[in-house]
C-alpha positions as CSV (number, residue, x, y, z in Angstrom):
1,X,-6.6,19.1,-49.9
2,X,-4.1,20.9,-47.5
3,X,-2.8,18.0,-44.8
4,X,-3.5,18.6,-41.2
5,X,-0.8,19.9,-38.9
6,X,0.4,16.9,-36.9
7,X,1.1,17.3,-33.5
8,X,4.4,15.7,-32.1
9,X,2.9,12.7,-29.8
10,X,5.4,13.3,-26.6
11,X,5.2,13.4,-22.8
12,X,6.3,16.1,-20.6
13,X,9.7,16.4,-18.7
14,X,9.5,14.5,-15.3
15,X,6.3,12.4,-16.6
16,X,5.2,9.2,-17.4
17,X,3.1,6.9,-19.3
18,X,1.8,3.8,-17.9
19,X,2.1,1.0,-20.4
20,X,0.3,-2.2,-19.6
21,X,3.5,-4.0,-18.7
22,X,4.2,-1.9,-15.6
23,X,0.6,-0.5,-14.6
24,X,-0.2,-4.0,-13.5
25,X,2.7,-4.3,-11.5
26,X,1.9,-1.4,-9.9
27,X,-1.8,-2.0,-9.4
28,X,-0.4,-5.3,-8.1
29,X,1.4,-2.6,-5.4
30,X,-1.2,-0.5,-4.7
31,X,-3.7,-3.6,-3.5
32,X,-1.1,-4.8,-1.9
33,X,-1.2,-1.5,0.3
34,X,-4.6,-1.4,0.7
35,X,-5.1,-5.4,2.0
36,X,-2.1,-4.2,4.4
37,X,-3.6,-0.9,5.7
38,X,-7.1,-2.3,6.0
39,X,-5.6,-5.4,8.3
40,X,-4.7,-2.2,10.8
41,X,-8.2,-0.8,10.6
42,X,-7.3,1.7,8.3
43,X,-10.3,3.2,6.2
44,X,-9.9,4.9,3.0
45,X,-10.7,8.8,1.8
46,X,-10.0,10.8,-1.1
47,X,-9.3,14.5,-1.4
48,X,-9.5,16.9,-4.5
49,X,-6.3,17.6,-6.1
50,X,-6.5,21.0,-6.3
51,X,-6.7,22.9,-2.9
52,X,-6.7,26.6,-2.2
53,X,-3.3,28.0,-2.0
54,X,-3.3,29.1,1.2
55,X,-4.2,25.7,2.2
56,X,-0.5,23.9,1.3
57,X,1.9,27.1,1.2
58,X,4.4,27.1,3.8
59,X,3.3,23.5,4.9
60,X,6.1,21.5,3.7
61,X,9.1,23.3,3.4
62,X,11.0,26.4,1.0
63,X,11.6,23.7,-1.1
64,X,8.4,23.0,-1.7
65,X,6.6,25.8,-2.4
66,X,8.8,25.9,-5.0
67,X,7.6,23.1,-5.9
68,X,4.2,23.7,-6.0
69,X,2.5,23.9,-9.6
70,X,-0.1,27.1,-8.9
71,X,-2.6,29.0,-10.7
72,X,-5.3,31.1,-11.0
73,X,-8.2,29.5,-12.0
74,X,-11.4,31.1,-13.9
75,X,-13.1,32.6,-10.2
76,X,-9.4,34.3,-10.1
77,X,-8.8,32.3,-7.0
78,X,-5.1,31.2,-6.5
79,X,-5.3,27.2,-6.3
80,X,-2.2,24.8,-6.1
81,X,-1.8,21.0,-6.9
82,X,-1.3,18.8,-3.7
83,X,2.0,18.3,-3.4
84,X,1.9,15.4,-0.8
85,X,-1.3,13.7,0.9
86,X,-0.3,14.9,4.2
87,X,-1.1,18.8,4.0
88,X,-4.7,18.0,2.6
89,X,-5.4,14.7,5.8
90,X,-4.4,18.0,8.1
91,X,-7.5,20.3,6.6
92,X,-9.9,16.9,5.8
93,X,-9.2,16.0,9.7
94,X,-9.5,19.4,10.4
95,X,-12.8,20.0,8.3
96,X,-14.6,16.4,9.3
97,X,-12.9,15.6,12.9
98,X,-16.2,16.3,14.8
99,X,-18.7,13.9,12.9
100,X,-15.8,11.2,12.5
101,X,-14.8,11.3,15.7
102,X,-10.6,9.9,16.8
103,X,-8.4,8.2,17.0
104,X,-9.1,9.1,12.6
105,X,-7.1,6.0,10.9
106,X,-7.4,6.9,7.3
107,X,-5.1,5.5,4.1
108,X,-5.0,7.2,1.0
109,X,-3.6,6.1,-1.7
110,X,-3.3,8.8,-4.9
111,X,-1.2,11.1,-7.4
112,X,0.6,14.2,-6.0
113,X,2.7,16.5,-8.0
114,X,6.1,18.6,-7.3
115,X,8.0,20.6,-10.1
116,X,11.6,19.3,-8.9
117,X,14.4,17.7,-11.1
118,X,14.1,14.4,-12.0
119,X,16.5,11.9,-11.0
120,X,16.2,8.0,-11.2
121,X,13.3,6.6,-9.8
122,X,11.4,10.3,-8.8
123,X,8.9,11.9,-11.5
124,X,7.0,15.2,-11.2
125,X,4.0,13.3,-10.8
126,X,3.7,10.2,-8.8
127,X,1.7,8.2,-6.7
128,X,1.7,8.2,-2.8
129,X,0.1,5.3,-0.8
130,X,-0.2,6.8,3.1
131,X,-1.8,5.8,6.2
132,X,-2.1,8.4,9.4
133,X,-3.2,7.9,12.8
134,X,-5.0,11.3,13.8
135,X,-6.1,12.0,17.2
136,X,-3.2,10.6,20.0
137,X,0.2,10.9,21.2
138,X,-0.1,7.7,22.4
139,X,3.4,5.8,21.8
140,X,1.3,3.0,20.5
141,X,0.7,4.5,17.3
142,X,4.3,5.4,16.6
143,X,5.0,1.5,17.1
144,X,2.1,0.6,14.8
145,X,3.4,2.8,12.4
146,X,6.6,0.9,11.5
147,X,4.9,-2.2,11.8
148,X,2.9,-1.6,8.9
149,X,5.9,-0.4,7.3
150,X,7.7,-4.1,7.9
151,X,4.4,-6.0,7.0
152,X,3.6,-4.2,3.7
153,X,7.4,-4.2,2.8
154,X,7.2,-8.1,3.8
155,X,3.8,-8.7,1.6
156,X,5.5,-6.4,-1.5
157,X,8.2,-9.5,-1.5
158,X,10.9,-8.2,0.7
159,X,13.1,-9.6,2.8
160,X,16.2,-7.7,3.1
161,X,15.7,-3.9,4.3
162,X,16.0,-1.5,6.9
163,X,13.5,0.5,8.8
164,X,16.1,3.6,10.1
165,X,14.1,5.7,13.2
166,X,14.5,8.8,14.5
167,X,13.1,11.2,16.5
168,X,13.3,14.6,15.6
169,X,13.3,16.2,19.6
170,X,16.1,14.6,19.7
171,X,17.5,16.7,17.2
172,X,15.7,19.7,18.5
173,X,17.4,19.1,22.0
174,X,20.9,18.8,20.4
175,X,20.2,22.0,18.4
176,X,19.2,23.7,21.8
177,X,22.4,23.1,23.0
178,X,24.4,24.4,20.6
179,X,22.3,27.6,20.5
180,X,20.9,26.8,16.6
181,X,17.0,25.8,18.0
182,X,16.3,29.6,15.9
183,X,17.9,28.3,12.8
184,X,16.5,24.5,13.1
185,X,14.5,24.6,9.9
186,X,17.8,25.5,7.7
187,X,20.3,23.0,10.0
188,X,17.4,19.9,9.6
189,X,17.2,20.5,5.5
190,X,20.6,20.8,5.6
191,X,21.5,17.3,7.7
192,X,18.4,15.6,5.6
193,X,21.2,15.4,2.7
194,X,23.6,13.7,4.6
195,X,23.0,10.1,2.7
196,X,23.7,12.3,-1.1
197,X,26.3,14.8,-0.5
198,X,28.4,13.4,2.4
199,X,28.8,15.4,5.7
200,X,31.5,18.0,4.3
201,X,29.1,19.3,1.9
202,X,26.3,19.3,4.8
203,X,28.4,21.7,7.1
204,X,29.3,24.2,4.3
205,X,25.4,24.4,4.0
206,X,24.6,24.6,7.6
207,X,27.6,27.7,7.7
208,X,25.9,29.5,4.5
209,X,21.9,28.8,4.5
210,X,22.1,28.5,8.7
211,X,24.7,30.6,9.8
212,X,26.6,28.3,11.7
213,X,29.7,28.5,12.8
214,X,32.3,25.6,11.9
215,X,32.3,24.3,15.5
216,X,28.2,24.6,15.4
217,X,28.3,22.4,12.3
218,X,30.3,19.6,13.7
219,X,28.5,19.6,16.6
220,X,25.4,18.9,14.7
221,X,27.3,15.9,12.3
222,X,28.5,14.1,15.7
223,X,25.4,12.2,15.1
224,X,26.5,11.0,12.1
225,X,29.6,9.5,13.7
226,X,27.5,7.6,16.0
227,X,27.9,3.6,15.7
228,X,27.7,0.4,17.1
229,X,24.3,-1.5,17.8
230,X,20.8,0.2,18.4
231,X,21.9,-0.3,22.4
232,X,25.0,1.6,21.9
233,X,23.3,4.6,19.4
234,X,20.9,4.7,21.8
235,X,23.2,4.8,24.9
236,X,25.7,7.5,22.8
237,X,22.5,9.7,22.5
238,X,21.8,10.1,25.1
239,X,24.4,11.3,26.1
240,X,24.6,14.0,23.1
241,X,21.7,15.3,24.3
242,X,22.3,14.9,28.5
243,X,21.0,18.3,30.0
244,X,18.7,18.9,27.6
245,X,14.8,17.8,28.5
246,X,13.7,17.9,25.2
247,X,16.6,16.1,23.7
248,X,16.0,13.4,26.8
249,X,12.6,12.5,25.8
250,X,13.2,12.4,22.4
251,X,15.8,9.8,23.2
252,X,13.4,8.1,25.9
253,X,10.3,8.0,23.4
254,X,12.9,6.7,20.5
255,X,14.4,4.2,22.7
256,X,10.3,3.3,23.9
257,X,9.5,2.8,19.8
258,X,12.4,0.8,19.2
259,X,12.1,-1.5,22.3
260,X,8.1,-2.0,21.5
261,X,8.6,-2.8,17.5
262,X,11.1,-5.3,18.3
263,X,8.9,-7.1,20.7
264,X,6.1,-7.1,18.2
265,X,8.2,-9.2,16.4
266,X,10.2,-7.4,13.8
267,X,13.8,-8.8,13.6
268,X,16.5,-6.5,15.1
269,X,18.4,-7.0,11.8
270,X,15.4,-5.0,10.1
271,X,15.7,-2.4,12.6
272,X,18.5,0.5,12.8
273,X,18.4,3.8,15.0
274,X,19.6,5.9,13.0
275,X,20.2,9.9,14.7
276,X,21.2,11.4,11.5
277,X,17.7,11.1,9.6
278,X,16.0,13.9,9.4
279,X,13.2,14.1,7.0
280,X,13.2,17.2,4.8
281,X,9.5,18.2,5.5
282,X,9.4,20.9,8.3
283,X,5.9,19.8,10.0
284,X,7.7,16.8,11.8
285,X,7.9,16.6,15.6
286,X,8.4,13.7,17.0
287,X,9.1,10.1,15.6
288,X,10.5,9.8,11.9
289,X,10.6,6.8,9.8
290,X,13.0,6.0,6.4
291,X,13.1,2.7,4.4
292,X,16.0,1.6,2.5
293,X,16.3,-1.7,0.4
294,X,19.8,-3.7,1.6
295,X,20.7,-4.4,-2.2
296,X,19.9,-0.5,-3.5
297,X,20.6,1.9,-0.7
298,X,21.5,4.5,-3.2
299,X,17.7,4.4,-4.7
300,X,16.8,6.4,-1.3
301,X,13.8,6.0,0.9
302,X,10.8,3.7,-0.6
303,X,8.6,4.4,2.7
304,X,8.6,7.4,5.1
305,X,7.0,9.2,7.6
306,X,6.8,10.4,10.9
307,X,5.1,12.3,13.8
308,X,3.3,15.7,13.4
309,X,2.0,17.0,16.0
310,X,1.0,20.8,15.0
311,X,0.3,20.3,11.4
312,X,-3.7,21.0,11.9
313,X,-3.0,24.0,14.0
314,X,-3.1,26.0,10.8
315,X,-6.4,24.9,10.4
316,X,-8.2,24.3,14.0
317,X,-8.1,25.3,17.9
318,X,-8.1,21.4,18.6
319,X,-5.0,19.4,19.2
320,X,-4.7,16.9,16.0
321,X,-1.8,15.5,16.6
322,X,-1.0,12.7,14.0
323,X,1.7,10.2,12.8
324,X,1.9,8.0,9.6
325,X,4.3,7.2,6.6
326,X,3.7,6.7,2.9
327,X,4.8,4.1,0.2
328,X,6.9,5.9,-2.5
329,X,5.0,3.5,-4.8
330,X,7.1,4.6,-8.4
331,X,10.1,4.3,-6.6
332,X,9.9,1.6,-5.6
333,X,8.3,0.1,-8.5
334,X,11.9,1.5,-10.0
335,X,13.5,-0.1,-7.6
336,X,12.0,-3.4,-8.6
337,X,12.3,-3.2,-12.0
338,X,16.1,-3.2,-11.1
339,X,16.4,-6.0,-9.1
340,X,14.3,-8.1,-11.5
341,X,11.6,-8.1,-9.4
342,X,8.5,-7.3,-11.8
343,X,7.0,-9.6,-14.1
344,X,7.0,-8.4,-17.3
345,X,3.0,-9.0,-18.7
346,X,0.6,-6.9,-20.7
347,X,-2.1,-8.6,-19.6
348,X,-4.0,-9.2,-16.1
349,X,-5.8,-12.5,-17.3
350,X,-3.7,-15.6,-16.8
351,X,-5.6,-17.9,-20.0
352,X,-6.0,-17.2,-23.1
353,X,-8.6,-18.6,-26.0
354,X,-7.4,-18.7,-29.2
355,X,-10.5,-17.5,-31.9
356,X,-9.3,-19.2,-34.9
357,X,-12.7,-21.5,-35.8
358,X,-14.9,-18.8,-37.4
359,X,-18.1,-20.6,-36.9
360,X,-17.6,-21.9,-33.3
361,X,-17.4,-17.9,-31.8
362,X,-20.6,-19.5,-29.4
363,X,-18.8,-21.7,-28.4
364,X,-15.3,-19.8,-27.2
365,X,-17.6,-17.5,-25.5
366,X,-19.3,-20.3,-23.2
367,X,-15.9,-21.5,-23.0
368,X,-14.4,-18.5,-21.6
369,X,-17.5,-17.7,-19.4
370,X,-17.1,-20.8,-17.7
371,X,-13.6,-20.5,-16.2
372,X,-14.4,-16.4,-15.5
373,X,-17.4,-17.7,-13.8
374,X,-14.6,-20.0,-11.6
375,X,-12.7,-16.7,-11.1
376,X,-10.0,-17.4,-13.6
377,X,-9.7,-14.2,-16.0
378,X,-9.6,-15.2,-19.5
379,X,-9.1,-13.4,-22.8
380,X,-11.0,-14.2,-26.1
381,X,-9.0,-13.1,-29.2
382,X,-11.3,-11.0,-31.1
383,X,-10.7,-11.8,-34.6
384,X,-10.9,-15.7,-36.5
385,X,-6.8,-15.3,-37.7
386,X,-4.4,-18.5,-37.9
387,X,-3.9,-20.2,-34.4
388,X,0.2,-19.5,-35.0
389,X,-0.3,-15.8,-34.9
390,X,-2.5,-15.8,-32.3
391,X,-0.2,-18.1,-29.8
392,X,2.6,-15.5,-31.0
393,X,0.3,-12.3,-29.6
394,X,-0.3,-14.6,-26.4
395,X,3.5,-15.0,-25.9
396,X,3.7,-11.4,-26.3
397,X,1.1,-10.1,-23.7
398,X,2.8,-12.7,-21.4
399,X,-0.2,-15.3,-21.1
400,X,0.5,-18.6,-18.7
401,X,-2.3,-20.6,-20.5
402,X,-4.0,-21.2,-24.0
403,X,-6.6,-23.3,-24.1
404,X,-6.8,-24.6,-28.0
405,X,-10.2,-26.3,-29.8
406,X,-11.9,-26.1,-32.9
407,X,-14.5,-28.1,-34.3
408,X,-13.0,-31.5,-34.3
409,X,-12.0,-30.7,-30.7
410,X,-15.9,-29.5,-29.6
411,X,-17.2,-32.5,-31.4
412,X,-15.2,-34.7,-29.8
413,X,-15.6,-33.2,-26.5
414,X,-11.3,-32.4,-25.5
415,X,-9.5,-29.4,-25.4
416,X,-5.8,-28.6,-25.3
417,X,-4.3,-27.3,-22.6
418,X,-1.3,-25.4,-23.6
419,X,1.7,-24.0,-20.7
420,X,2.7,-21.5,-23.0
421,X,5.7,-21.0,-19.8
422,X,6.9,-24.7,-21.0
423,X,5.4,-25.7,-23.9
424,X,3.8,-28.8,-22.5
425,X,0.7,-29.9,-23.8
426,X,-2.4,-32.0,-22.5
427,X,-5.9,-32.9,-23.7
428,X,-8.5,-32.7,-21.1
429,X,-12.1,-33.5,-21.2
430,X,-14.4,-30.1,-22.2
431,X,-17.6,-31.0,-20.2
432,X,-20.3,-28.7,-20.1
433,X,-19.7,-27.2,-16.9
434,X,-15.4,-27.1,-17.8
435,X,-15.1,-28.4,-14.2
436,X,-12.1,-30.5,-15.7
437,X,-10.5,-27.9,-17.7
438,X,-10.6,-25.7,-14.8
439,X,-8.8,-28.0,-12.4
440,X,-6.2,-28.5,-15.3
441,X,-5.9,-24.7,-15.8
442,X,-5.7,-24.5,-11.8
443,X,-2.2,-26.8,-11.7
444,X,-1.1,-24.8,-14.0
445,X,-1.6,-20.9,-12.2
């Protein structure tokens, strides 16, 4: 009998699997983001991944339309795969505003795709975790905005990182006066690269992709040789941009944010004004938001956003303006799996029953319905093997306890209590209700 073909088992370029070990990590993220957005009175939604074409070209920027994995699908229709979560909130507000009324406050948490080289810590298809504030203007949202930033960046286990702000009519008003506001969509792409390629490279790309001239282009860096404290940026700003009305209250709202985050509560060392920041995305207007970590800077932003407050016009007459960031979840994931931050399990249950007393199954399975029932997860081993193999599988998966009987220990009414962190044992009394076991398993977790 001829043998079947076999097909090489492999992944494609920019792709992942999710291996227990690091899916519950990031599950651990992502309900980390939702307990966060929900304590702001965000409410969830979901949108298809597919959208009309129409519907996300020219949304982002060049570079993402690029991007954009399209097709035709059986109808013929041209169709494209969401290549953020912010294009899609513009047509959902857009389609739904009227029965849901503003301000919207909606969180979405989901996969997006973009066909773009692979570098560490960014895939062709990962996971964005937003929140959006549809429906004002209002300088309040801005301000809520980066709080939620420094509380979810606080609950994820952070303590050291920086929360850079922006606003881009600053940049607008700066562009203005150096007579590039016509070209601002190649100078902002360009200056958005600052942090990777340095400033030299940045003006060659302002002179070829924006036609700037050498003076223009230094002009536009000045703000990247802006320093001192956030007083000083913000004093040095303003005076970059003095003359210019837009470029004033860009700087005014900016130094408004600022001056309302840090009375919220958020340590000034957290904070940083930051005039160079740009965000590559061409649908930002006002406020704009990047999140570095202190100990991997070079990893880039793990949480951005910013103000956009013309997105929806594509789609409605009504004003929509909104403002929100998103969690790069997978890089930062990445990020933490550098700095030793992720606990390396393949298993979401903390306790785990050895099976290794073939005529006692009953038993193990009141056993382990007890402690579930106390909201302690528990795995049963499946099969009766030797106890030694099975402790070795539980060290494996990364289990905190085992708990150990067999028939002398059910007749006798005790049960080992094994740390299988330490190696310490204990007996404790197996009652019918386990209420003793569980408080022994309890110390434990």
């Amino acid at each position: 009998m001829t043998e079947p073909t076999r097909i090489t088992p492999r992944t494609l370029k920019g792709f992942r699997d999710w291996p227990p070990e690091t899916m519950i990590p990031r599950e651990r993220l992502i309900e980390t983001a939702r307990r966060v957005y929900r304590s702001y009175g965000f409410s969830p939604i979901d949108t298809p991944a597919l959208e009309y074409l129409e519907i996300l070209s020219g949304k982002g920027s060049d570079e993402t339309d690029k991007q954009l994995y399209k097709f035709q699908d059986h109808g013929g229709r041209w169709v494209g795969m969401r290549f953020d979560l912010t294009v899609p909130l513009a047509r959902f507000a857009a389609q739904h505003v009227a029965r849901l009324g503003t301000p919207l406050k909606r969180y979405h948490i989901a996969t997006v795709w973009r066909g773009e080289n692979t570098q560490r810590g960014r895939f062709r298809e990962f996971m964005q975790c937003d929140f959006d504030t549809i429906g004002t203007i209002s300088t309040a949202a801005d301000v809520e905005t980066a709080l939620v930033i420094h509380d979810l960046m606080r609950e994820i286990g952070f303590a050291e990182f920086t929360i850079r702000l922006n606003n881009r009519m600053v940049l607008t008003g700066l562009l203005e006066r150096l007579s590039l506001a016509d070209r601002a969509v190649a100078v902002l792409r360009a200056l958005d690269k600052l942090g990777k390629i340095g400033p030299q490279a940045v003006a060659e790309e302002m002179v070829a992709t924006a036609g700037a001239t050498d003076e223009q282009a230094r002009g536009v860096l000045r703000l990247a040789e802006i320093s001192g404290d956030n007083d000083d940026v913000l004093r040095e700003l303003g005076k970059l941009v003095e003359g210019n009305e837009t470029g004033r209250n860009g700087a005014a709202r900016l130094r408004e944010v600022f001056k309302a985050v840090a009375a919220a509560g958020v340590p000034a060392e957290r904070l940083r004004i930051d005039p160079s920041i740009a965000r590559g995305l061409d649908y930002y207007t006002g406020t704009v938001y990047e999140t570095l970590l202190d100990a991997l800077p070079g990893i880039g932003s793990v949480c951005s956003g910013g103000r956009y407050d013309n997105l929806a016009a594509a789609f409605t007459s009504q004003e929509l303006p909104g403002v929100g960031a998103s969690l790069g979840l997978d890089r930062l994931l990445a990020a933490m799996e550098e700095l030793g931050m992720v606990e390396r399990v393949a298993t979401p249950a903390p306790v785990f029953i050895p099976f290794f007393d073939k005529d006692r199954l009953h038993d193990y399975l009141r056993l382990a319905a007890a402690l579930r029932a106390s909201g302690i997860g528990v795995e049963l081993y499946p099969d009766p093997k030797r106890l030694g193999q099975q402790l070795k599988y539980a060290d494996r998966r990364g289990f905190r306890v085992a708990l150990i009987a067999g028939g002398d220990e059910f007749a006798s009414g005790v049960c080992q209590v094994k740390d299988l962190a330490t190696g310490a044992r204990q007996d404790v009394p197996l009652t019918s209700d386990a209420a003793e076991l569980i408080i022994a398993v309890r110390k434990i977790l």
